[in-house]
DOTIDREN-970313 format. One record per residue (C-alpha): residue in one letter; x, y, z. Coordinates in steps of 0.1 Angstrom, whole numbers, plus 5000, padded with zeros to 4 digits. Example, Ala and Ser with C-alpha at 12.3 -4.5 7.8 and 13.67 -1.06 7.14 Angstrom:
REM residues 2
a512349555078 s513749895071 
This chain:
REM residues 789
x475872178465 x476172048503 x479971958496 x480672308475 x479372538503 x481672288529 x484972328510 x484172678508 x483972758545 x486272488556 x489972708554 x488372948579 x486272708599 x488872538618 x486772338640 x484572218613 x488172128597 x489471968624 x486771708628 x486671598592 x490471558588 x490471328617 x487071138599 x489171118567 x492771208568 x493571128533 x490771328518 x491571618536 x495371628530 x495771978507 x492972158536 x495772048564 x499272128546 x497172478539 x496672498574 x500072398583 x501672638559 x499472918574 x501172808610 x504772848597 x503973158582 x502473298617 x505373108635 x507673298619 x505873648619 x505273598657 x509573508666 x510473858652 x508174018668 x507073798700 x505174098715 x502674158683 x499474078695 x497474128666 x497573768650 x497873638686 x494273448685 x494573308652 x498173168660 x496372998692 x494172878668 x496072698646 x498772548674 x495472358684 x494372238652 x497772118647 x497771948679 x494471778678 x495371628640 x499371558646 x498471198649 x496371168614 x500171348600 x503471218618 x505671288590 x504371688584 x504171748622 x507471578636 x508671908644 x505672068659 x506371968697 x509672138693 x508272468680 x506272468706 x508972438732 x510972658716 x508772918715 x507472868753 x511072848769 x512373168751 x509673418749 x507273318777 x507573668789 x506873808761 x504073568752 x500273708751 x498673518786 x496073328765 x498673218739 x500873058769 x498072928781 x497272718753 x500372618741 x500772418777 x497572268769 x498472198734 x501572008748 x499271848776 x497471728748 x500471638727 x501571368755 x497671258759 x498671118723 x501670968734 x503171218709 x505871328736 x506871178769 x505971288800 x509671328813 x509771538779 x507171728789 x507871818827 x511571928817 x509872168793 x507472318816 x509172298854 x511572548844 x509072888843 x508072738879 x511772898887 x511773138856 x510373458880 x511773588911 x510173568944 x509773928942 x507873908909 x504173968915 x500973988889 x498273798876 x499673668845 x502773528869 x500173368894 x498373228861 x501273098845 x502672918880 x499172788893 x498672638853 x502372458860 x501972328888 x498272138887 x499672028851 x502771878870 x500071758900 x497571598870 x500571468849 x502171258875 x499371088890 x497970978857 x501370868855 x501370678886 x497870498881 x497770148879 x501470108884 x504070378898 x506770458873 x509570478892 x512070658862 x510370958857 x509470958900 x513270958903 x513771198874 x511071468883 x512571438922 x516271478908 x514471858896 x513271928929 x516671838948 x518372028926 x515772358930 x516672278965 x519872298962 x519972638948 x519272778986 x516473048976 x513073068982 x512072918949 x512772598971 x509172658983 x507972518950 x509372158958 x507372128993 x504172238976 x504371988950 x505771748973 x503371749002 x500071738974 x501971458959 x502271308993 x498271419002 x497471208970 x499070908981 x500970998944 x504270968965 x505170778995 x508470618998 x511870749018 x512970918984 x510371188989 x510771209025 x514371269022 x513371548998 x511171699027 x513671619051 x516571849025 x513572139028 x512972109065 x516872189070 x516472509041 x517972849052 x515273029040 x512673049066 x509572949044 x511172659031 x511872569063 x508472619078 x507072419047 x509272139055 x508272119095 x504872149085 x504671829063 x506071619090 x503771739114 x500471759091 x501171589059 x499871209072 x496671369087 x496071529054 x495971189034 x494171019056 x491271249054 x491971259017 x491870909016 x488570919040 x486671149014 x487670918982 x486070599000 x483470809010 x482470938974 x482470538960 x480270438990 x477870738983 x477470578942 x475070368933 x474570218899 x471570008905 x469370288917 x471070488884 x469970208863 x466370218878 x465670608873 x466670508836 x464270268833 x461870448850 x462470808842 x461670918805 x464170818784 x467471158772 x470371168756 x471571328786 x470471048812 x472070768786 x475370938785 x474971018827 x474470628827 x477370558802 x480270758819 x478870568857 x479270268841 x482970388824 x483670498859 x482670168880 x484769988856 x487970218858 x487370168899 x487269818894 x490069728880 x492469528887 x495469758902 x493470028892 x495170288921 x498770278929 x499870068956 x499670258991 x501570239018 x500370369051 x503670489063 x504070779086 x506571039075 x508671009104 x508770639104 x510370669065 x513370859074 x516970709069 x518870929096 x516371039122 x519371109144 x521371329123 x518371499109 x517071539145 x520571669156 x521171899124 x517572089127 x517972139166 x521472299157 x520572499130 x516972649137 x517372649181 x520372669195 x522372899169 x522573279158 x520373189128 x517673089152 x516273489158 x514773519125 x512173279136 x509273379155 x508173189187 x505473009163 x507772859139 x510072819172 x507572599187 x506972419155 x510472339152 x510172189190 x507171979186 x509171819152 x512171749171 x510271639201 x507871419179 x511471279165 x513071179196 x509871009212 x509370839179 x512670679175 x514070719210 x516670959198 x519171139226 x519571539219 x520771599256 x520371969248 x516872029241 x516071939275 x517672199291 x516772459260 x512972389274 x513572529307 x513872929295 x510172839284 x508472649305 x507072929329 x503573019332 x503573369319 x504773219287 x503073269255 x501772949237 x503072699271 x500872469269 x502172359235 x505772419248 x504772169271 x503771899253 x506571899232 x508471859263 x506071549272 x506471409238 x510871439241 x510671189270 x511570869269 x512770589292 x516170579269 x517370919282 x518870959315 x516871019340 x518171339354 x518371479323 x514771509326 x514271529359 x515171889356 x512871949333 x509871809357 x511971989389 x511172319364 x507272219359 x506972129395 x508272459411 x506872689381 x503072529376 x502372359408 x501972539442 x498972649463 x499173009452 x498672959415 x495672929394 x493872549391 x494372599357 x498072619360 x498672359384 x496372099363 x498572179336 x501772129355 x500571809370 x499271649333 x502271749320 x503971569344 x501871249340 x502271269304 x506071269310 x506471039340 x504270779315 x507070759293 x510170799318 x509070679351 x512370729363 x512671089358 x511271199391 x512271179430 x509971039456 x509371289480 x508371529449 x506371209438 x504571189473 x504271579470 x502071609441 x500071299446 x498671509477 x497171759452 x494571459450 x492671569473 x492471959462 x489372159462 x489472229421 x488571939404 x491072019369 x493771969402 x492071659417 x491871499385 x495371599376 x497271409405 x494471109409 x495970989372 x499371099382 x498770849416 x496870559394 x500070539371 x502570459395 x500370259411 x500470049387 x504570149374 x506370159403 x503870159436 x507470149454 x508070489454 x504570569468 x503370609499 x502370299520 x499070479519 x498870529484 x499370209471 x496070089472 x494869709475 x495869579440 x499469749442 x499869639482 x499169219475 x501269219447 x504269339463 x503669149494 x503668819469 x505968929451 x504469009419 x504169409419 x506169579390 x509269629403 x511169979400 x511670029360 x515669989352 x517270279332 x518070169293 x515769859295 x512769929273 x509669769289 x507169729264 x508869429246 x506569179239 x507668779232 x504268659227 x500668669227 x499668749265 x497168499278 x497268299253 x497567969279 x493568109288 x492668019252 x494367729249 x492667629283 x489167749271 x489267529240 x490667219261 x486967229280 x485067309252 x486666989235 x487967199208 x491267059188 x493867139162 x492267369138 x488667349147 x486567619139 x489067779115 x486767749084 x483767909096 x483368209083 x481168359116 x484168309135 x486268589109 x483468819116 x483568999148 x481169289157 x483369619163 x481569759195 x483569649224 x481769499251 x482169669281 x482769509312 x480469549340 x483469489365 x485269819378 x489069749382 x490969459375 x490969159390 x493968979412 x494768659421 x494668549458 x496668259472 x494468059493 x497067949518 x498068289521 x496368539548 x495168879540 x493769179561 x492369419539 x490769729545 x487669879532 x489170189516 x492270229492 x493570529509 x493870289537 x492370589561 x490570359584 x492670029589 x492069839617 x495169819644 x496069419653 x497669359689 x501169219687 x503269049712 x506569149707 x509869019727 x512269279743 x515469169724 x516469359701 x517269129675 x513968969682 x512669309674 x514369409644 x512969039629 x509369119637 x509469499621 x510969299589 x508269029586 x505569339598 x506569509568 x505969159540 x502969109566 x501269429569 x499369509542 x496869819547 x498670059577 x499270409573 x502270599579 x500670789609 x498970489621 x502970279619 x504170549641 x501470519665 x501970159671 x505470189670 x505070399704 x502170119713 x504669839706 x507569959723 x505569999757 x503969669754 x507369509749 x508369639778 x505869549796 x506069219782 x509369159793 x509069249825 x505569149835 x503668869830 x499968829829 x499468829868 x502669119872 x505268869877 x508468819857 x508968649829 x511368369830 x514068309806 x512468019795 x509368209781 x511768419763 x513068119745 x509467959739 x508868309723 x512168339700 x511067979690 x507568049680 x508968339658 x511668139639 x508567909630 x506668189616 x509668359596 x510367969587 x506567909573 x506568259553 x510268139538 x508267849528 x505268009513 x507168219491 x509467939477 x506267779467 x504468069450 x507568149430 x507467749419 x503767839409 x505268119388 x507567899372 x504867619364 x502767869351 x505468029330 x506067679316 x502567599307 x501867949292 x505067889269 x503867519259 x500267599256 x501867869230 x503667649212 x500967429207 x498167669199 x500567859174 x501667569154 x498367359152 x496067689142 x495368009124 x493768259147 x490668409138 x488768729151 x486368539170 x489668369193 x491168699191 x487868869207 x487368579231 x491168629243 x490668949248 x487368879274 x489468589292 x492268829300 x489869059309 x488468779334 x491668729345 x493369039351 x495768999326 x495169389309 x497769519323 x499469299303 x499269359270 x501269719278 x498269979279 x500670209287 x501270509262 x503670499240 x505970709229 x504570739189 x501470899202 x500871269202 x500771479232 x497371739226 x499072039243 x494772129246 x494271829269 x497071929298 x494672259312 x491972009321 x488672059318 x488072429334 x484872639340 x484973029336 x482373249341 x480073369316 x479173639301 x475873829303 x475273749266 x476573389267 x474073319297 x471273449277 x472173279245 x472472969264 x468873019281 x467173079248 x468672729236 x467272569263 x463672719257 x463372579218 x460672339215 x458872409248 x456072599240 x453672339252 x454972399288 x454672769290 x452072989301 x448773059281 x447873389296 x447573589270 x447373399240 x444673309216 x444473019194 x441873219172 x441673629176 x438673719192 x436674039212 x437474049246 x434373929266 x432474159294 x434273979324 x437874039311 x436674419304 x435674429339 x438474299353 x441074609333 x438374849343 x439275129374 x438375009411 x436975339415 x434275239390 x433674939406 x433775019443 x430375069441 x429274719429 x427474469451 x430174179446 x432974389457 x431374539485 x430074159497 x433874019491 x434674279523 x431974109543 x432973749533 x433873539563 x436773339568 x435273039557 x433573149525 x436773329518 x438772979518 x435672829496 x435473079473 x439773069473 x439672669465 x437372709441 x439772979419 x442172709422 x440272419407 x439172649383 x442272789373 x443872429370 x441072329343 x441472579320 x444772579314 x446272909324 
């Protein structure tokens, strides 16, 4: 009876039909080929007349049944995918919203069963991405787009899991170069699936780049803008993609899943929970589960940064086609290009001088103007190329009769590009804006103190003698300052590990040899808070048959004066300022001048009086001239020897090198303790802590930090939050802990002094003397300070 009333309801119960043809195909044969008759019958009704939605729901239906049992009936259904196609690519507009909406799925599911191919698939569907016009607006269109496209997202990263499949990669980016190609604003379609692709990690090789790169150089101005913006944004986007996904595995846990299971009251639901965790920490787990990722920046993937650097700058800037940009996507366009040339050290002479109609303080949106100007600079561009772009900065942003704001910005913006070209600026203008240092605003005084510490440690040369500070000073009088950087020779070229001689020292007196230590595993674990060194500055290497006079101060304000004998021939002269200037280490400009005067009065005094007022004879003169060609003799000397040091210890650093290198592996641990024994011995500087030109310039960092004035209601807002919490420390008058009657001495004290004038204790308080008055006063006190309020 069970089986009648079943095969009775089964031709209009598809779901319960659909379930047991897939239990027992072969039983169920005649239901299906009834089923599938009904289809072709509908199928046919519905391609005269695509607009008839009467039978619309039952067609949907039966495309689904069909789908779902295809598999059980390859023969009867080989022809099914293509109906569906058919019917999809020529009457989509026609087609009733839910109908096209299930037909997709029906295919989706169709290629689920390896019915289809996925290549199949997309150059069914990708078409209607382009099928409307831009101008084309409604739901159903937005619908039938959005459904496309996360189909096309879903697709190819199921695709792409476990193993990228390069042939239908190429195949599906061969669409998108060609929608490209096209030069309309369906283009835009491309970048959107592109840069998700990208944010997925889906996609990341030069192919797709160069795809971007294609849409970046788009007439259309939303293509365009899409393009800029992946360059700028996309690799920020997967990381923080890539952040959350690690974030969601660390935040499972299947024991404590197991546990509640055990624990908990035994469901169906909390067994099938537990099932699909388990399904799910397998599927993570596997071997080449994800697609291999590469952590590539977009800008570092591109195969012609020059031309595509060139090309944009032409196009989008510098031509007639540029005005249909606004200043936003303008300065977009700058901060690409800019990020472009510092990157790979391009030269686009032009777009320094295109900054210069910008950079003035009445500008809108300078700040990031000038950090793209920042982030153009590099020490591969001629230096007055950019010189006029920090001659511009220097008159516009820095003077006394400008806001601090605009002069810190001016001066930042100037570190930030002098970091990268040192070159690019004159001394005097140098010595000019290190004077800011000591300005009243401290955005200002900030501003020119890490413009002064740069070059202090660049190129102290073109400072003043004042300026240089201690460090800077010794090292130039030994010869080991940083000489004046040389135009197309890149600095931060690095032959080896830095201090790696220290190491190899280290282990020699801790009697440690070869490989020792390479196998235990504390030594590849290395905690990741840096210890911070309780030493300010750096330290420097003194010679200890060399003399020094240092003063107490870096500015050199207070240097002591030495006394000087000086000969009054000239040449004799002219040979004591040169060895003054190896010799003298910590003398202001204003104090030089002074003993210049000083000097040239002794020396004639010198010459013609002796120390009782007679004259000197001619053969103290010659005594004198010898003594002097001793000295310059004895400093000749010194040096030779220090720059043999330097050659020793240039040998040994490259032997100890070589040895080190090919005798270990380097762990964390010798890493980390490298790192402390360069710190030890002023070796940071070193390892090229300068900033490089990769990094980006935050155009929010170059005002400074800058305090405005409040308003009424931020002041209060930020005096209630400093009030939470303290009610502890506030006053008690006037509150109760439990609500009570008022007592007869507080009534007394709210009642009228008319009504009390009369009252013995007033009237005695008037006749109090002053020493009961100051007893009776303390007492009040003491009181008042027990209870509280």
């Amino acid at each position: 009876m069970g089986k009648t009333r079943r095969a009775a309801i089964l031709p209009t119960n598809i779901i319960l039909l659909q379930n047991v043809v897939k239990r027992d195909p072969e039983s169920y044969y005649e239901e299906f080929k009834e089923q599938l008759r009904h289809y072709e019958s509908l199928r046919d009704i519905f391609l005269l007349n695509p607009q008839n939605t009467e039978a619309s729901n039952q067609f949907a239906d039966l495309i689904g049944f069909v789908s779902a049992v295809c598999l059980c009936y390859p023969k009867d259904t080989a022809n099914f995918p293509q109906d569906l196609r058919d019917i999809l690519t020529q009457n989509h507009r026609d087609l009733n919203p839910d109908l096209r909406e299930k037909i997709i799925l029906s295919l989706v599911m169709l290629r689920n069963k390896n019915v289809i191919t996925a290549e199949w698939l997309i150059q069914t569907i990708f078409p209607l991405l382009t099928a409307y016009s831009a101008s084309t607006t409604g739901q159903n269109v937005k619908l039938l787009r959005h459904q496309i496209y996360s189909t096309l997202v879903q697709l190819l990263k199921s695709v792409n899991t476990g193993a990228k499949n390069q042939k239908l990669n190429r195949s599906t980016q061969a669409l998108l170069f060609n929608l490209l190609e096209q030069r309309d604003s369906h283009g835009l379609w491309a970048t959107k699936l592109t840069r998700e692709l990208w944010r997925r990690g889906i996609w990341d090789d030069s192919r797709t780049v160069e795809l971007m790169t294609q849409a970046a150089l788009h007439p259309d101005v939303k293509v365009s803008v899409a393009g800029a913006k992946f360059f700028l944004g996309a690799d920020k986007e997967r990381e923080e993609n890539f952040e959350e996904d690690s974030d969601d595995e660390e935040g499972f846990d299947m024991s404590a899943l197991r546990h509640k299971m055990q624990v908990n009251k035994k469901s169906l639901k909390r067994g099938k929970k537990l099932e699909s965790a388990v399904k799910l920490m397998k599927k993570k787990n596997k071997a080449g589960h994800s697609a291999t990722y590469l952590n590539f920046s977009a800008i570092h993937l591109l195969r012609d940064p020059q031309g595509f650097a060139e090309h944009m700058f032409d196009t989008h800037l510098s031509s007639k086609n540029a005005n249909k940009f606004n200043l936003e996507q303008k300065i977009m366009f700058m901060n690409l290009i800019s990020r472009l040339i510092g990157t790979h050290k391009l030269t686009i002479l032009g777009m320094y001088t295109f900054f210069l109609k910008y950079l003035t303080p009445k500008q809108r949106d300078v700040t990031q103007i000038m950090a793209a100007a920042a982030q153009a600079s590099h020490d591969l561009v001629p230096p007055e190329q950019i010189n006029i772009v920090v001659r511009k900065i220097a008159d516009e942003f820095v003077s006394d009769g400008v806001a601090a704001e605009v002069a810190s910005a001016g001066i930042n913006t100037i570190r930030e590009i002098l970091s990268r070209a040192p070159l690019a600026i004159d001394a005097p203008l140098l010595q000019d804006l290190v004077e800011y240092k000591g300005s009243k605003a401290k955005p200002v005084m900030t501003a020119a103190r890490s413009l002064l510490a740069l070059y202090r440690e660049v190129a102290p040369e073109m400072l003043a003698r004042k300026d240089r500070g201690k460090t800077a000073t010794i090292e130039m009088s030994l010869g080991d300052g940083s000489n004046l950087p040389q135009f197309g020779v890149e600095g931060t070229t690095v032959t080896g590990i830095p201090g790696l001689e220290l190491l190899a020292k280290w282990r020699e007196e801790q009697g440690l040899k070869g490989a020792d230590g390479e196998d235990d595993e504390a030594n590849w674990e290395v905690d990741s808070e840096d210890n911070a060194s309780d030493v300010e500055g750096e330290w420097v290497t003194v010679q200890s048959d060399v003399e020094y006079e240092i003063s107490d101060s870096d500015d050199d304000e207070s240097s002591k004066k030495r006394k000087r004998e000086e000969d009054d021939d000239d040449d004799v002269k002219e040979d004591a300022e040169k060895d003054e200037e190896v010799s003298d280490l910590e003398l202001s400009d204003e104090e030089d001048e002074e003993e210049d005067d000083d000097e040239d009065d002794e020396g004639e005094g010198e010459a013609t009086k002796g120390g009782d007022g007679k004259l000197l004879s001619k053969k103290a003169k010659r005594q004198q001239k010898k003594i002097d060609e001793k000295l310059r003799l004895v400093k000749r000397v010194k040096v030779s020897v220090i720059q043999e040091k330097k050659e020793a210890e240039r040998l040994a650093a490259e032997r100890a090198m070589n040895e080190i290198l090919s005798s270990k592996i380097l762990t964390p641990a010798d890493f980390a303790k490298l790192e402390e024994l360069r710190t030890e011995a002023g070796l940071v500087k070193a390892m090229g802590g300068k900033q490089t030109n990769e990094e980006e310039v935050d155009s929010t960092t170059l005002v400074g930090k800058m305090k405005y004035k409040q308003l009424r209601e931020e002041r209060i807002a930020h005096a209630q939050e400093g009030r939470e919490g303290r009610e502890k420390f506030g006053s008690r008058k006037g509150k109760r802990d439990v609500a009570h009657s008022t007592t007869n001495r507080e009534k007394a004290r709210k009642k009228n002094f008319v009504m009390m004038i009369h009252k013995r204790a007033v009237q005695g308080k008037a006749k109090l003397s002053l020493r009961d008055r100051q007893k009776v006063l303390r007492a009040h006190i003491t009181k008042q300070k027990k209870k509280g309020y």
